[in-house]
Jmol script that loads the backbone (N, CA, C; Angstrom):
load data "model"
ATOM      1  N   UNK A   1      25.739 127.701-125.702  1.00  0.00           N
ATOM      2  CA  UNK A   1      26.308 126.836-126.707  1.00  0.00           C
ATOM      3  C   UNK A   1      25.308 125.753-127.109  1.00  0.00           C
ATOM      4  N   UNK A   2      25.783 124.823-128.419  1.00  0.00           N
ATOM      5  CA  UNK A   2      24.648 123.950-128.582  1.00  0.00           C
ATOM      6  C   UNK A   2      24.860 122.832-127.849  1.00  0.00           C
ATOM      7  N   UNK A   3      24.121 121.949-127.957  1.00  0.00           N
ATOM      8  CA  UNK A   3      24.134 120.880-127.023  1.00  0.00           C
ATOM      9  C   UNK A   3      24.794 119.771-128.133  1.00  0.00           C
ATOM     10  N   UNK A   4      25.659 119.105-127.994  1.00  0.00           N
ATOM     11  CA  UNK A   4      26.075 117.789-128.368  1.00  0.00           C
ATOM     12  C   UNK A   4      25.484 116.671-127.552  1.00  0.00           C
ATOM     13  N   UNK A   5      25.161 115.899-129.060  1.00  0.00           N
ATOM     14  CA  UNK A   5      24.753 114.555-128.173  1.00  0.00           C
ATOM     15  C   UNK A   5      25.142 113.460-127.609  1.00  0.00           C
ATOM     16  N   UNK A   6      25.107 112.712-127.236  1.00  0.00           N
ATOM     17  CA  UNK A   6      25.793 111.888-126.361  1.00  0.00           C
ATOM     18  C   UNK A   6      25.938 110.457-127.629  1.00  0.00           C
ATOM     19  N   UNK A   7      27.349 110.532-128.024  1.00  0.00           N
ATOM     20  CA  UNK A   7      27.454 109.560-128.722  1.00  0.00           C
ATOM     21  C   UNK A   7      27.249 108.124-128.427  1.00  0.00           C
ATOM     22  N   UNK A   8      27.467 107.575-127.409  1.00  0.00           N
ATOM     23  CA  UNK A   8      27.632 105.930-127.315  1.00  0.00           C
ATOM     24  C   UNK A   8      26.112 105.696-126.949  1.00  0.00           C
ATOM     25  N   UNK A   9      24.692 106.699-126.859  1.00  0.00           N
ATOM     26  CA  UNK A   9      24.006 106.438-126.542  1.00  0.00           C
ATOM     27  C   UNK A   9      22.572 106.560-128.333  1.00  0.00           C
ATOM     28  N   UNK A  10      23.478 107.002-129.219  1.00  0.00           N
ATOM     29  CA  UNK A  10      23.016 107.368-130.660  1.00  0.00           C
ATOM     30  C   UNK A  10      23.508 105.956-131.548  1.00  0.00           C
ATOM     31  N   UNK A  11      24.699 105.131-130.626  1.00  0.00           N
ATOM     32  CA  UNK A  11      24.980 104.075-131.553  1.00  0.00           C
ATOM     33  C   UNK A  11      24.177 103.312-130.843  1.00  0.00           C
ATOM     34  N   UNK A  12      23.114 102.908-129.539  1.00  0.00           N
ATOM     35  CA  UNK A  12      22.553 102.035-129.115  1.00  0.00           C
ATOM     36  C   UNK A  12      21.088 101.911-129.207  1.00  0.00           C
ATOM     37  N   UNK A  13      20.555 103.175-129.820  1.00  0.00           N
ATOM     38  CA  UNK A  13      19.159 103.281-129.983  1.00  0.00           C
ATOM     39  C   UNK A  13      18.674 103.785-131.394  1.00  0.00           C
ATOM     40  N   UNK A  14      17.823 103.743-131.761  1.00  0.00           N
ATOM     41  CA  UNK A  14      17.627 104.215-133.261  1.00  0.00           C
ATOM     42  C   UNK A  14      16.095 104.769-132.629  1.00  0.00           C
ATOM     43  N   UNK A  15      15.517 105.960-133.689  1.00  0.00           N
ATOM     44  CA  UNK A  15      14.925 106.656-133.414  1.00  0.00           C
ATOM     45  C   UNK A  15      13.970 106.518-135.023  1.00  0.00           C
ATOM     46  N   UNK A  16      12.756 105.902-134.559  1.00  0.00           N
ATOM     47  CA  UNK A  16      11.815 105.938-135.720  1.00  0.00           C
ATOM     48  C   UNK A  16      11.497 107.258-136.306  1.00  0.00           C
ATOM     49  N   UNK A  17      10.471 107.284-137.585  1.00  0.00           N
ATOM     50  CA  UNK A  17      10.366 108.196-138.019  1.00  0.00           C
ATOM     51  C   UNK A  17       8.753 109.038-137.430  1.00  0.00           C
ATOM     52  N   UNK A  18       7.977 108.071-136.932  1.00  0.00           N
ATOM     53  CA  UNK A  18       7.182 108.470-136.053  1.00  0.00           C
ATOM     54  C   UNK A  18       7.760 109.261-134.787  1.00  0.00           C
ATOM     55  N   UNK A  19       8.588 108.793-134.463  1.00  0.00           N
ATOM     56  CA  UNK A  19       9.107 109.579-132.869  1.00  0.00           C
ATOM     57  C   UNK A  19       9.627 108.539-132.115  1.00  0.00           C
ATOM     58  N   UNK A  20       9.157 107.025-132.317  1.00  0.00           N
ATOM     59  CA  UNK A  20       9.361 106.109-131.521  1.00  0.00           C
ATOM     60  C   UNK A  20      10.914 105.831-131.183  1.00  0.00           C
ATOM     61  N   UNK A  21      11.037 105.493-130.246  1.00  0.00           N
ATOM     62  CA  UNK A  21      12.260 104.875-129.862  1.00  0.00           C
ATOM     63  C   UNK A  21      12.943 103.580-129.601  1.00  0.00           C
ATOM     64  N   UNK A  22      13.573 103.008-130.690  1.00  0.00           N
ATOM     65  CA  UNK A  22      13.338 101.382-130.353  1.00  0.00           C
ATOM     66  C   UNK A  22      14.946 101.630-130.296  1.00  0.00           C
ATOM     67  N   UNK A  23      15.455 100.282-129.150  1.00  0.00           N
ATOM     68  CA  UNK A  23      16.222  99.688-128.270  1.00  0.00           C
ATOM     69  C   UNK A  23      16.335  98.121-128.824  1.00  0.00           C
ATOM     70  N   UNK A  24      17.922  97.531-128.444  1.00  0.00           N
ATOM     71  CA  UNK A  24      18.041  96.218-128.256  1.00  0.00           C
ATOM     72  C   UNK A  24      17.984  95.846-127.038  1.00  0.00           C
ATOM     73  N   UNK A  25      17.813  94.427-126.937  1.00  0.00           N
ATOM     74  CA  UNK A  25      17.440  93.443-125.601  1.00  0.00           C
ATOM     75  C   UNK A  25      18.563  93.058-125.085  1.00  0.00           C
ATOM     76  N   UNK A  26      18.870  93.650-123.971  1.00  0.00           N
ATOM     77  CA  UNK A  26      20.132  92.672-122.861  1.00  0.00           C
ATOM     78  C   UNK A  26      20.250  91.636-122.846  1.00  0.00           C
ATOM     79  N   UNK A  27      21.542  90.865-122.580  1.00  0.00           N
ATOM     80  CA  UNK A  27      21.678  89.417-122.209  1.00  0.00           C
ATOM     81  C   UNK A  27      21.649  88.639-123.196  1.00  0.00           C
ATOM     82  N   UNK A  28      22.681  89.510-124.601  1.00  0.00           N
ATOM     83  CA  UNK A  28      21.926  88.251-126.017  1.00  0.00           C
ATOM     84  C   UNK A  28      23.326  88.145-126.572  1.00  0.00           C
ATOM     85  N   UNK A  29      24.566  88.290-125.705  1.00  0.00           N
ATOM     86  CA  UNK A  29      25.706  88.399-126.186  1.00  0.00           C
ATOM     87  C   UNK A  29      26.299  86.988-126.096  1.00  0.00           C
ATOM     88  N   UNK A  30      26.537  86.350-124.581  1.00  0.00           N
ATOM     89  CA  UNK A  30      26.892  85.361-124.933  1.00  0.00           C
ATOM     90  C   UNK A  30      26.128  84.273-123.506  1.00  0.00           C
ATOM     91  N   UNK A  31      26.238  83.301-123.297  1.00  0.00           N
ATOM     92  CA  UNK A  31      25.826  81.859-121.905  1.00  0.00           C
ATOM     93  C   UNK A  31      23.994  82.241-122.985  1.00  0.00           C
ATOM     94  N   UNK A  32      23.916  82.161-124.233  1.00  0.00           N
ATOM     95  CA  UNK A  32      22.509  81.891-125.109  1.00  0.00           C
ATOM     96  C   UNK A  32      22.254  80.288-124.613  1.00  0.00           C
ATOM     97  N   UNK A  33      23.265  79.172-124.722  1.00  0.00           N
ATOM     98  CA  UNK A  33      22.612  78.116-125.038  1.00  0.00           C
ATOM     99  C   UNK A  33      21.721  78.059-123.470  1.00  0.00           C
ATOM    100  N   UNK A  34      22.005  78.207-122.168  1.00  0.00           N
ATOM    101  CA  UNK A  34      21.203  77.920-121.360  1.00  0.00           C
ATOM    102  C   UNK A  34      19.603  78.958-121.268  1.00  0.00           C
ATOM    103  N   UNK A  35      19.783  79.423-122.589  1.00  0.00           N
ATOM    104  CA  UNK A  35      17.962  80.710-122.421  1.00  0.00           C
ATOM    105  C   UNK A  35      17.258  79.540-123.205  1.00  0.00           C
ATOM    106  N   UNK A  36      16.396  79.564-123.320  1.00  0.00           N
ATOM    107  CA  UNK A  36      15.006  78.825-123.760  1.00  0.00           C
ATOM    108  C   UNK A  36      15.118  79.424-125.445  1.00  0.00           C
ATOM    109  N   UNK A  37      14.610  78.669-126.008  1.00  0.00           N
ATOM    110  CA  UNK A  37      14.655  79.039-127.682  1.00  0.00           C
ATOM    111  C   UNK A  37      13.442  80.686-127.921  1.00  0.00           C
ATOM    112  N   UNK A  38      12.123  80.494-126.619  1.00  0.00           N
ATOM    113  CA  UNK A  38      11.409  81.445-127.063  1.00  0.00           C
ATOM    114  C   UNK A  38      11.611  82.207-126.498  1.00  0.00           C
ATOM    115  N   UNK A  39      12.608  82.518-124.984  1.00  0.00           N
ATOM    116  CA  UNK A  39      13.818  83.720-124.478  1.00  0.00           C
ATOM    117  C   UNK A  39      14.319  84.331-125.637  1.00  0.00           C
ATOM    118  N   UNK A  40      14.786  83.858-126.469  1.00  0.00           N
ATOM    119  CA  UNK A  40      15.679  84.426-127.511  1.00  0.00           C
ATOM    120  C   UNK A  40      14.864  84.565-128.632  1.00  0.00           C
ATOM    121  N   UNK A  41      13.764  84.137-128.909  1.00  0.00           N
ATOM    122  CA  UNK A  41      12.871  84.871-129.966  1.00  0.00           C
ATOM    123  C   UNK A  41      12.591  86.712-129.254  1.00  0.00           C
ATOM    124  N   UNK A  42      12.047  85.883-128.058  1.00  0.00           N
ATOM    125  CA  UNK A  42      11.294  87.475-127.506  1.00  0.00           C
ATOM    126  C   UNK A  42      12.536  88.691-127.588  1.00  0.00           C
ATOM    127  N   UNK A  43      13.497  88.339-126.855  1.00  0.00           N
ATOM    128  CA  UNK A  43      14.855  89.167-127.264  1.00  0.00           C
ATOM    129  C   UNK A  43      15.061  89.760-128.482  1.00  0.00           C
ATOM    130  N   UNK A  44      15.130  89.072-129.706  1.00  0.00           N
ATOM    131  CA  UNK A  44      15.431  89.648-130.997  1.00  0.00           C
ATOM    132  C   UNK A  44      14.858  90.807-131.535  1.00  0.00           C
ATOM    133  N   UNK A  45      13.108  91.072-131.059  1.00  0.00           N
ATOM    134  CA  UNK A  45      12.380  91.644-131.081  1.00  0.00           C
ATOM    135  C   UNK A  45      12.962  93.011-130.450  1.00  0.00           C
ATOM    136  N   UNK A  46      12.935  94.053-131.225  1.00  0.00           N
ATOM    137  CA  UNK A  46      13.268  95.358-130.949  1.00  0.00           C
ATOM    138  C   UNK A  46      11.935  95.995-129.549  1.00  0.00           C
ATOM    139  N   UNK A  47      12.417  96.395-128.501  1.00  0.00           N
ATOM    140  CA  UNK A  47      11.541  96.834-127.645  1.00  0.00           C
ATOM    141  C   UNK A  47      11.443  98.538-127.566  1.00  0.00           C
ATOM    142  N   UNK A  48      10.544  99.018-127.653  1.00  0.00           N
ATOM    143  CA  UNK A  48      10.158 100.387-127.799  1.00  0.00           C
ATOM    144  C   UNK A  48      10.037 100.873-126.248  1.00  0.00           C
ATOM    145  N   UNK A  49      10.617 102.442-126.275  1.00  0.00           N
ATOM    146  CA  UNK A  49      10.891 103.340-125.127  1.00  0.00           C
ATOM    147  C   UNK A  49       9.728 104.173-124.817  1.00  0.00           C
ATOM    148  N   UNK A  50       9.158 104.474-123.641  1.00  0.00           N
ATOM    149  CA  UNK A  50       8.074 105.639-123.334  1.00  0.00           C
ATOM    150  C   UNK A  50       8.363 106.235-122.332  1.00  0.00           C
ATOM    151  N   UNK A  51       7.386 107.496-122.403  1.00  0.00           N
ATOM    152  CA  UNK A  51       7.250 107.787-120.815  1.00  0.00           C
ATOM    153  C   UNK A  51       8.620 108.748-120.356  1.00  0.00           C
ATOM    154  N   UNK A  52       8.979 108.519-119.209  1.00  0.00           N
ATOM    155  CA  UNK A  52       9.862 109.599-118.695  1.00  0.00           C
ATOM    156  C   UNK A  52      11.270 109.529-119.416  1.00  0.00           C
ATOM    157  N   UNK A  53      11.410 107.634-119.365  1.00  0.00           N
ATOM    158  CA  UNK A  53      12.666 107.336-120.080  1.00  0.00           C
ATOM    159  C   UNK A  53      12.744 108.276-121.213  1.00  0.00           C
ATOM    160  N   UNK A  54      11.759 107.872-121.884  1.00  0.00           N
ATOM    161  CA  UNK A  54      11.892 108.074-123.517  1.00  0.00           C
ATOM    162  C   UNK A  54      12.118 110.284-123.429  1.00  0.00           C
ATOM    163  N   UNK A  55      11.271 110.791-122.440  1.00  0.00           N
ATOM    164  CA  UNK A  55      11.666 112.552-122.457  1.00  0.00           C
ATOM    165  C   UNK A  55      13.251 112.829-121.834  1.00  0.00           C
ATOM    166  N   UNK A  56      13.301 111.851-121.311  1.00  0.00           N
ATOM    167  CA  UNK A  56      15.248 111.871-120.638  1.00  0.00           C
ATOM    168  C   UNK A  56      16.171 111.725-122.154  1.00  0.00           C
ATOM    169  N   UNK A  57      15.761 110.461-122.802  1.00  0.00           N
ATOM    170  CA  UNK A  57      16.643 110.414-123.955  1.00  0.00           C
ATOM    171  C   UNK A  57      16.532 110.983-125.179  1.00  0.00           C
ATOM    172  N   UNK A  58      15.490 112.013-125.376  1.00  0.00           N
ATOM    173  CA  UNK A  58      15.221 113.047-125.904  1.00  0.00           C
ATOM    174  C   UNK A  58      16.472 114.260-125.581  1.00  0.00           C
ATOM    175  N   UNK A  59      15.977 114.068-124.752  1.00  0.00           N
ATOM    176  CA  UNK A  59      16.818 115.659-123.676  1.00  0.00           C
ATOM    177  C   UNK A  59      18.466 115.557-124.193  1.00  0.00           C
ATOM    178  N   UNK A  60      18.931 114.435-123.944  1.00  0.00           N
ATOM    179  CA  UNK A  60      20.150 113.208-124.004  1.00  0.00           C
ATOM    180  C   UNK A  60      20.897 113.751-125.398  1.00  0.00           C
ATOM    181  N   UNK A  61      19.863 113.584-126.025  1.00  0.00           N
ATOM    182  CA  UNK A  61      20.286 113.554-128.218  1.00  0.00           C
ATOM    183  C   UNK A  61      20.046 114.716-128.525  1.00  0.00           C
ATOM    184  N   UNK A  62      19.565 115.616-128.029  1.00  0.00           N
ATOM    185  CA  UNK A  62      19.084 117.014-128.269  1.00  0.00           C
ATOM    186  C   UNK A  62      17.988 116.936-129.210  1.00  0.00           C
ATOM    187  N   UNK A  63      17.631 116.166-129.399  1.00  0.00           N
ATOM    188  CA  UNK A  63      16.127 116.266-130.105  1.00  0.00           C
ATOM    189  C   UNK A  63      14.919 116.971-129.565  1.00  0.00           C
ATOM    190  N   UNK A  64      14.285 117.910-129.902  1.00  0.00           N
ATOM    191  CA  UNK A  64      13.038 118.470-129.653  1.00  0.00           C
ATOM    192  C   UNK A  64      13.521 119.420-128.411  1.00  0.00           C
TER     193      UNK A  64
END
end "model"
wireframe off; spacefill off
backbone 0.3
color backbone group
């Protein structure tokens, strides 16, 4: 059969058009006022996936 992908994990990651895999940053929901102003710059910043992670969540979405 085909593989379905794992939905709640397609609404949390977006998948560039290069291949890349960019992710949001934990810990940005709510207790913000006690992070540092440049905590929460660096956070906003989309962080990119590699490596084993990134062939697991491949596998995950059925991509490739």
């Amino acid at each position: 059969m085909k593989q379905k992908s794992k939905k709640s994990l397609t609404r949390r990651i977006k998948i560039t058009k290069t291949g890349k895999i960019m992710r949001r940053t934990q810990n940005m929901r709510h207790i913000r006022r006690h992070k540092s102003k440049a905590q929460i710059r660096r956070m906003k910043a989309p962080k990119f996936l590699n490596g084993a992670l990134k062939k697991k969540i491949m596998q995950l979405l059925g991509v490739r």
